[in-house]
GUKOL-266699 format. One record per residue (C-alpha): residue number from 1; x, y, z; residue in one letter. Coordinates in Angstrom, 3 decimals, padded with zeros to 6 digits. Example, Ala and Ser with C-alpha at 12.3 -4.5 7.8 and 13.67 -1.06 7.14 Angstrom:
2
(r 1; (012.300; -004.500; 007.800); "A")
(r 2; (013.670; -001.060; 007.140); "S")
This chain:
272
(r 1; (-026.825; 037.343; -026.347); "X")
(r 2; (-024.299; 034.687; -025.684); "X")
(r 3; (-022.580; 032.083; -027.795); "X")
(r 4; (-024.042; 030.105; -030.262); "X")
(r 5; (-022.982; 027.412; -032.618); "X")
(r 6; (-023.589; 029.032; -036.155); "X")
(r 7; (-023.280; 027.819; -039.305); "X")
(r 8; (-019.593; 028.922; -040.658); "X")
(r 9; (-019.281; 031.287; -043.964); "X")
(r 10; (-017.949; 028.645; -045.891); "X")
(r 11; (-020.543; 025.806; -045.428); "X")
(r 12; (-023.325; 029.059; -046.115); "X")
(r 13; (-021.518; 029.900; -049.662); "X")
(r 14; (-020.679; 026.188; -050.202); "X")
(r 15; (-022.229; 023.743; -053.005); "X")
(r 16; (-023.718; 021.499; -050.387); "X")
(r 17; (-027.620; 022.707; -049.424); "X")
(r 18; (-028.220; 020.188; -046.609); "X")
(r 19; (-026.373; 021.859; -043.927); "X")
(r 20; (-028.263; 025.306; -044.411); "X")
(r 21; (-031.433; 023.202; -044.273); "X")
(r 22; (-030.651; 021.796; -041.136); "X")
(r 23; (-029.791; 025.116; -039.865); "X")
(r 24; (-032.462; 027.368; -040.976); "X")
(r 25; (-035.117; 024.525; -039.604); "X")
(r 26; (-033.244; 024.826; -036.021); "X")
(r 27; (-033.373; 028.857; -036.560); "X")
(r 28; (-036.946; 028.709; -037.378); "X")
(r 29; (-038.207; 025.640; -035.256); "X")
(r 30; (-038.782; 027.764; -031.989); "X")
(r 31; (-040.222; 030.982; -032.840); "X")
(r 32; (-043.502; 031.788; -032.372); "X")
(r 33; (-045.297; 031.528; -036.112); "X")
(r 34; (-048.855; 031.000; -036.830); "X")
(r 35; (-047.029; 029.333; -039.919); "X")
(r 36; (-047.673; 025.617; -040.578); "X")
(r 37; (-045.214; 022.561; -041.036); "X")
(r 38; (-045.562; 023.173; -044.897); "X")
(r 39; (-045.239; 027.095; -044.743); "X")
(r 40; (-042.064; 026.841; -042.755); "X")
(r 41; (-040.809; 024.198; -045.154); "X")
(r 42; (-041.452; 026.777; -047.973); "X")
(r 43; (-039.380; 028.766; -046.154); "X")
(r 44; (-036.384; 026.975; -045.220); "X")
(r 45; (-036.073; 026.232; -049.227); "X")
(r 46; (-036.687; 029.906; -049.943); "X")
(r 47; (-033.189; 030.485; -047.430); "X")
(r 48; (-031.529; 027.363; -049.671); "X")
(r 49; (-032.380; 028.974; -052.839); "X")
(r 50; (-031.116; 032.421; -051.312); "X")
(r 51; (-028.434; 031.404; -049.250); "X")
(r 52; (-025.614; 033.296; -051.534); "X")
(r 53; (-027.118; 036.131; -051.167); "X")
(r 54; (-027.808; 035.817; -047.198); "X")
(r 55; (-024.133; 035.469; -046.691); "X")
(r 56; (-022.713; 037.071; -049.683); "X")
(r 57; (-023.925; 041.017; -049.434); "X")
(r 58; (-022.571; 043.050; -046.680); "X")
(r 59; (-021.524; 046.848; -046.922); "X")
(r 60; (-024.152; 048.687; -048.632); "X")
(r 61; (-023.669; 051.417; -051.878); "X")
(r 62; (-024.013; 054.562; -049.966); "X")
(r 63; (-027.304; 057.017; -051.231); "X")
(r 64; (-026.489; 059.649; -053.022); "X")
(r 65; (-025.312; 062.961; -051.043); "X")
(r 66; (-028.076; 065.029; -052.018); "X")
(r 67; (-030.319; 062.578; -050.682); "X")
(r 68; (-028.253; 061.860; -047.772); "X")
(r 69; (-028.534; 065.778; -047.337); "X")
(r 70; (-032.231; 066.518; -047.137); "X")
(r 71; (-033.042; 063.946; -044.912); "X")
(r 72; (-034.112; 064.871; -041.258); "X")
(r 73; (-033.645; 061.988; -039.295); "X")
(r 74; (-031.007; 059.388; -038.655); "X")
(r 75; (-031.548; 056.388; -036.522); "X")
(r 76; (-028.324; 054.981; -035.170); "X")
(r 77; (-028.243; 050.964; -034.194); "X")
(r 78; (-025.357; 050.010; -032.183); "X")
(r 79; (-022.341; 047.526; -032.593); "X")
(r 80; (-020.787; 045.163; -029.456); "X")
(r 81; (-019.840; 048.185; -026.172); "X")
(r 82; (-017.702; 048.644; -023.978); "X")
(r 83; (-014.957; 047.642; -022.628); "X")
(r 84; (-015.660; 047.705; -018.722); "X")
(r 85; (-014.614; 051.061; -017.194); "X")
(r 86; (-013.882; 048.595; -014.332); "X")
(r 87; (-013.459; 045.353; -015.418); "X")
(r 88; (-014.156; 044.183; -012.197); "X")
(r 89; (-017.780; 045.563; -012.140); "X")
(r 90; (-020.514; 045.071; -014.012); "X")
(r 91; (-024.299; 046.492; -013.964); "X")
(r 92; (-025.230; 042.999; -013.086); "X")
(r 93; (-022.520; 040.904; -011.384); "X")
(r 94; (-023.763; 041.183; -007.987); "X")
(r 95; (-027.138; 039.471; -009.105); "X")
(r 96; (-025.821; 036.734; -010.977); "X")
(r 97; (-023.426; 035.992; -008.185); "X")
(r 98; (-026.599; 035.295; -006.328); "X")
(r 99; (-028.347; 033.558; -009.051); "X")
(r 100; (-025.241; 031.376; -009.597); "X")
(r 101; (-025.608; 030.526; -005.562); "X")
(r 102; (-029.069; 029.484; -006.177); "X")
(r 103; (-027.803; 027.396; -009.066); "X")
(r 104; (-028.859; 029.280; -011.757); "X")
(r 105; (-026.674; 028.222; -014.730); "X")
(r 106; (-024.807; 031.453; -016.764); "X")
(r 107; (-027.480; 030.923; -019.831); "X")
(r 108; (-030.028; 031.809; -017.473); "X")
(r 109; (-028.744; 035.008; -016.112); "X")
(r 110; (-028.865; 038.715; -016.789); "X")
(r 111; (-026.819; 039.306; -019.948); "X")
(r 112; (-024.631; 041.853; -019.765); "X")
(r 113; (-026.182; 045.400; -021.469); "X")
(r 114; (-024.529; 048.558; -021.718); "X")
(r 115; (-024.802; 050.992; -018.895); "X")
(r 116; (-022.987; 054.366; -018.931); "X")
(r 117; (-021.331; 053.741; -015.313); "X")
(r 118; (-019.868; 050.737; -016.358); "X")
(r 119; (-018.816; 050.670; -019.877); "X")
(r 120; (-017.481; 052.954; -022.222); "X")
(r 121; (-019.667; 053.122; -025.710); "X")
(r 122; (-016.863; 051.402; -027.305); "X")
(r 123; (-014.868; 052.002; -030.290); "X")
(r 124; (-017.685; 050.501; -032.787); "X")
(r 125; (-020.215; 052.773; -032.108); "X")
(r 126; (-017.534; 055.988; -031.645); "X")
(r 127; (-017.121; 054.949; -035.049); "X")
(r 128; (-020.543; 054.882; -036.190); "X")
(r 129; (-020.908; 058.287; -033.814); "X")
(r 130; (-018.783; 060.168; -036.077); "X")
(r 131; (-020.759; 058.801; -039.100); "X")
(r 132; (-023.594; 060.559; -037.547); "X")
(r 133; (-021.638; 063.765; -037.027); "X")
(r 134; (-020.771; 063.758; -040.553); "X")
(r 135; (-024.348; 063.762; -041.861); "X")
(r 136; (-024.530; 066.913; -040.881); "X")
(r 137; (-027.493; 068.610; -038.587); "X")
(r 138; (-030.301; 066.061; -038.162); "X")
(r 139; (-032.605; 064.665; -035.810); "X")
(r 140; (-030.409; 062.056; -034.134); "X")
(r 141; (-032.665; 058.681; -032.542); "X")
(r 142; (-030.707; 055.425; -032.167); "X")
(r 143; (-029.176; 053.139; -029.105); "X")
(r 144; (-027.773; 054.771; -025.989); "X")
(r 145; (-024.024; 053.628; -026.414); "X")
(r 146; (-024.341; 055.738; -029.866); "X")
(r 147; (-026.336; 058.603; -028.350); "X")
(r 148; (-024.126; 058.849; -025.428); "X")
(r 149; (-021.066; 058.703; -027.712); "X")
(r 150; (-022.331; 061.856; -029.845); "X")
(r 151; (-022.811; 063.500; -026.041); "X")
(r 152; (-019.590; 062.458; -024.929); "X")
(r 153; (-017.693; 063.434; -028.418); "X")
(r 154; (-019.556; 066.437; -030.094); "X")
(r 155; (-021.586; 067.795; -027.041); "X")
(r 156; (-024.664; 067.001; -028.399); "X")
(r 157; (-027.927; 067.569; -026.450); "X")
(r 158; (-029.959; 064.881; -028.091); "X")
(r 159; (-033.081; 064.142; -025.877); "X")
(r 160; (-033.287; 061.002; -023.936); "X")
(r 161; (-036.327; 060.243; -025.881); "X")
(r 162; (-034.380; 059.623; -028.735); "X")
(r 163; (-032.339; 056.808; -026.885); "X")
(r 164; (-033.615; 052.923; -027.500); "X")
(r 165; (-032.637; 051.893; -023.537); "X")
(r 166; (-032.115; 047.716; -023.047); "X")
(r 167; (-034.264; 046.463; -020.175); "X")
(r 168; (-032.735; 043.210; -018.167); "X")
(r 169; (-033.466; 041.338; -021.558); "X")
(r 170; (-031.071; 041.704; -024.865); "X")
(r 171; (-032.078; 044.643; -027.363); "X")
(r 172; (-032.458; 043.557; -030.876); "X")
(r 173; (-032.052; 045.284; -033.872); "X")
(r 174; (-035.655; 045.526; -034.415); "X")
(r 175; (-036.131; 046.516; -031.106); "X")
(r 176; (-034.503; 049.598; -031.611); "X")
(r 177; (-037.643; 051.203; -034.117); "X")
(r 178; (-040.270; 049.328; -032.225); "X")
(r 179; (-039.626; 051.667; -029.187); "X")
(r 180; (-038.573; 054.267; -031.487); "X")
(r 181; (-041.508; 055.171; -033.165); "X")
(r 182; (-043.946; 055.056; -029.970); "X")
(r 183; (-041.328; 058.329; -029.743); "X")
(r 184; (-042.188; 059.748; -032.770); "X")
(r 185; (-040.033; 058.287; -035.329); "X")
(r 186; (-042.590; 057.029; -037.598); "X")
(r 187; (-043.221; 061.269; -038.546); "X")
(r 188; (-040.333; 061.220; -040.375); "X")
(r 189; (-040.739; 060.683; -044.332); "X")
(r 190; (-036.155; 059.906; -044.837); "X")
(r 191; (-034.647; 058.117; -042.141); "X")
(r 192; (-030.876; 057.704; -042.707); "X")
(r 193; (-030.221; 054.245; -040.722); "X")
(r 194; (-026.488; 053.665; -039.362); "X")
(r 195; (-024.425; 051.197; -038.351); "X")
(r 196; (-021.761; 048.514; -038.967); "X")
(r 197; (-021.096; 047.629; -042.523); "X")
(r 198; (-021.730; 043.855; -041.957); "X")
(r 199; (-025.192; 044.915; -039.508); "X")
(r 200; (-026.361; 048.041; -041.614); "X")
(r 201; (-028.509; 045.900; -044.174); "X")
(r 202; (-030.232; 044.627; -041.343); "X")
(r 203; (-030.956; 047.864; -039.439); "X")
(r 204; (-032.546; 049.334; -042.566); "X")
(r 205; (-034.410; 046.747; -043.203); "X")
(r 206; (-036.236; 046.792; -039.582); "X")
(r 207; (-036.509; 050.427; -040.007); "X")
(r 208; (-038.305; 050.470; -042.750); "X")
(r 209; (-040.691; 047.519; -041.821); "X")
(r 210; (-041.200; 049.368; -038.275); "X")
(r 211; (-041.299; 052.938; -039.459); "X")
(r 212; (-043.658; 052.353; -042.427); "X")
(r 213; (-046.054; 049.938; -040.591); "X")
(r 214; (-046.599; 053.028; -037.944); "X")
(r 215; (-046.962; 055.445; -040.784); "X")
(r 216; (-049.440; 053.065; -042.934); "X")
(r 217; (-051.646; 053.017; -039.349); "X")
(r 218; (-051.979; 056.512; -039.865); "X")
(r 219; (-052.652; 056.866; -043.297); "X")
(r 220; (-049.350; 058.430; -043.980); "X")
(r 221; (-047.061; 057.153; -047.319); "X")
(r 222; (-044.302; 055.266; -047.056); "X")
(r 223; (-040.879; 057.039; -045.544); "X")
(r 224; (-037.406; 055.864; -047.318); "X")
(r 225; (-034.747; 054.654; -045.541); "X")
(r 226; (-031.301; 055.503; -046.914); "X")
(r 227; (-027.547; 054.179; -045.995); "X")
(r 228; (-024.676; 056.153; -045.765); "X")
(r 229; (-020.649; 055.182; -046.379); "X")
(r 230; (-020.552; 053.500; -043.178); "X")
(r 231; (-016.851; 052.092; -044.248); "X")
(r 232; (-015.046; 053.990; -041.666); "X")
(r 233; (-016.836; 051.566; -038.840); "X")
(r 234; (-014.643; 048.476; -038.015); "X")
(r 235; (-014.821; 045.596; -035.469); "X")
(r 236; (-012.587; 045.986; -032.294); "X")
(r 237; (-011.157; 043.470; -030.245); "X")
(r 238; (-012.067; 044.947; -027.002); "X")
(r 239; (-015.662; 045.017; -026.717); "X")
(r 240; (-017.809; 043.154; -024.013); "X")
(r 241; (-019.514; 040.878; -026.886); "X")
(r 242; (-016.848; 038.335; -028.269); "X")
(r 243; (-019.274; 037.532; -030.575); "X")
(r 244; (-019.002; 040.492; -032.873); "X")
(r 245; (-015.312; 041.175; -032.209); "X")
(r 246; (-014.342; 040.240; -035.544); "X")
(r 247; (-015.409; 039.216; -039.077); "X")
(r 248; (-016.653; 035.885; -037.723); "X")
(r 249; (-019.975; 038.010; -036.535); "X")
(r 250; (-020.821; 037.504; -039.974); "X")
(r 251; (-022.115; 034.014; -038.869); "X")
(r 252; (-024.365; 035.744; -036.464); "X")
(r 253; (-025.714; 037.811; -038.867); "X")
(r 254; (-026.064; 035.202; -041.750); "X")
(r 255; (-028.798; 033.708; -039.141); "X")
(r 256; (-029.938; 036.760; -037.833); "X")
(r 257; (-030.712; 037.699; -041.002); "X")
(r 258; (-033.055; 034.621; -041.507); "X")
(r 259; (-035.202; 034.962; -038.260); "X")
(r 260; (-035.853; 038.609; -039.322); "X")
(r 261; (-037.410; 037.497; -042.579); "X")
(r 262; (-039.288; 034.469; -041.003); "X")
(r 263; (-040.462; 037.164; -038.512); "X")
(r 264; (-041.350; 039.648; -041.747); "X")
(r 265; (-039.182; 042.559; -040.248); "X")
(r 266; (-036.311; 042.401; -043.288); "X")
(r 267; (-036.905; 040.757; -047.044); "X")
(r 268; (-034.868; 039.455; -049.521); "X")
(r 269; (-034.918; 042.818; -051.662); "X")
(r 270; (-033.491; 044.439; -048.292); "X")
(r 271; (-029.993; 042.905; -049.454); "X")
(r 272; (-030.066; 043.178; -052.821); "X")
């Protein structure tokens, strides 16, 4: 995902509505909705009315340890990668080379996704690695720079199965359970979801949607889907995605946060 022109913090908290209307109707105008002109309008004042708490809740309470404790599964989202292990090469620089001499513009070229031969898992997700550790033994699922940190760090054997993989295209947050729980993930009745403070809200709340949609299919009650202290996570400067090198991700995830509950895969009670 490249750079994009968000809305800052302090016009989102500010006493002014008009400029988060004008921004949620760009955020919402080309997605694919079977919503009408008047639903969506519904919605953009729903994001006015809400906008404090959009861009005002980030770290989570953490459960409770016992709870923490007798859950079996932890799904693990990711947080920026890398740097290079050669900054020179990248999984996909010979390509776009070629696609730039065919004039294909940088917007329109193969983002750059983790790979294990070219990056290192960076020291975000090391971070939310050792969170993992520290939950004690569980059924570890979550994105491959995570997995392959735990490999790397505490010689885990977790099965590749249990790795969310990107493809050519970028790999959402809610991408992450929707190829999780074709794996199995939706068996689970406590999922502990991980990740960065200011991106944790937002991994539970696809969980959950994903997860519990599987297990309603099949008849099955809802799982929970608990947070840990994720404080020890932080952003570093190094990482391959400028755009969550630092607190000013937040702006990302402010409108992030509003696709996913135009899209139905996070709700307001997800952040409160």
């Amino acid at each position: 995902m490249g750079p994009m022109n968000y809305l800052s913090m302090e016009q989102w908290l500010g006493p002014d509505p008009e400029p988060v209307r004008a921004f949620v109707r760009q955020l919402v105008e080309p997605l694919d909705s079977r919503h009408t002109a008047a639903e969506r309008a519904g919605f953009v004042e729903r994001m006015i009315a809400a906008r404090h708490t959009i861009a005002g809740v980030w770290q989570p309470p953490a459960a409770p340890a016992e709870e923490l404790r007798r859950a079996r599964a932890v799904v693990a989202a990711s947080f920026n990668f890398g740097p290079r292990r050669d900054p020179a090469v990248g999984p996909y620089d010979a390509f776009n080379r070629r696609l730039a001499s065919y004039g294909v513009p940088a917007s329109h070229q193969i983002p750059e996704q983790y790979h294990p031969h070219y990056h290192l898992p960076g020291g975000s997700n090391e971070e939310i690695a050792d969170v993992c550790f520290s939950l004690g033994p569980k059924d570890i699922w979550g994105q491959i720079e995570v997995i392959e940190a735990l490999r790397r760090k505490y010689g885990l054997a977790i099965p590749d199965e249990r790795a969310a993989i990107p493809a050519a295209t970028y790999l959402s947050t809610p991408d992450v359970p929707k190829q999780l729980v074709t794996r199995g993930l939706a068996g689970y009745d406590t999922i502990v979801a991980v990740g960065h403070p200011d991106h944790v809200r937002r991994i539970a709340a696809a969980v959950d949607v994903v997860v519990n949609t599987g297990r309603a299919a099949k008849g099955l009650p809802p799982a929970r889907v608990l947070i840990p202290d994720v404080s020890r996570v932080r952003y570093h400067a190094d990482g391959v995605q400028e755009w969550a090198r630092d607190e000013r991700y937040r702006e990302h995830e402010c409108a992030a946060r509003v696709r996913a509950m135009y899209t139905g895969l996070m709700r307001l009670d997800h952040l409160g």
